[in-house]
C-alpha positions, 0 to 999 in steps of 0.5 A: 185092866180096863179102861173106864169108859169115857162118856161121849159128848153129850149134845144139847138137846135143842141147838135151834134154841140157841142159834135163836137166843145167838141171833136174838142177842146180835139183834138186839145190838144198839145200833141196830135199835136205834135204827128200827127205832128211827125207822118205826118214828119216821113212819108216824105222822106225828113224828114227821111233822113234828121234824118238819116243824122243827126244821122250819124253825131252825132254818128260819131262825138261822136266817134272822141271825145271819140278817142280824149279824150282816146288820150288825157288821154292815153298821160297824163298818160305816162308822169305821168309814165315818170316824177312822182311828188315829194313824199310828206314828210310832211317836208319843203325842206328849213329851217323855217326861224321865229323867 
């Protein structure tokens, strides 16, 4: 009796083309575009003034409200000196009225 003949392992026809579709696949992971992406956008012009606005705006509107919050805590607490808040004593001013 003769064994039937087992066929070999057929090899693909074209491994590169695989190893490229792998490598195409890793690269275009997320991370990895949003990094290309980032890194295409900070070379336009466009871009890196648009940032630049952006930033001056922010930080100069970080200063108004750090100005405004100083104002603010600066007044409350010269009309804290001004008026200053009965002492506690513990004791009612009135008289308990129970029973």
């Amino acid at each position: 009796m003769d064994d039937p003949e087992v066929p070999a392992k057929r090899r693909s026809p074209e491994p590169e083309i695989q190893v490229a579709a792998a490598a195409m696949a890793a690269a275009i992971s997320p991370p990895l575009g949003i990094a290309v992406a980032a890194g295409s956008a900070l070379r336009s012009r466009r871009v890196r003034e648009a940032l630049r606005k952006g930033t001056v705006t922010t930080l100069a509107g970080a200063m108004q409200l750090g100005d405004q919050l100083t104002a603010a805590a600066t007044a409350r607490a010269a009309a804290m000196k001004a008026d200053p808040p009965p002492a506690e004593t513990g004791e009612h001013e009135q008289p308990y009225a129970g029973t």
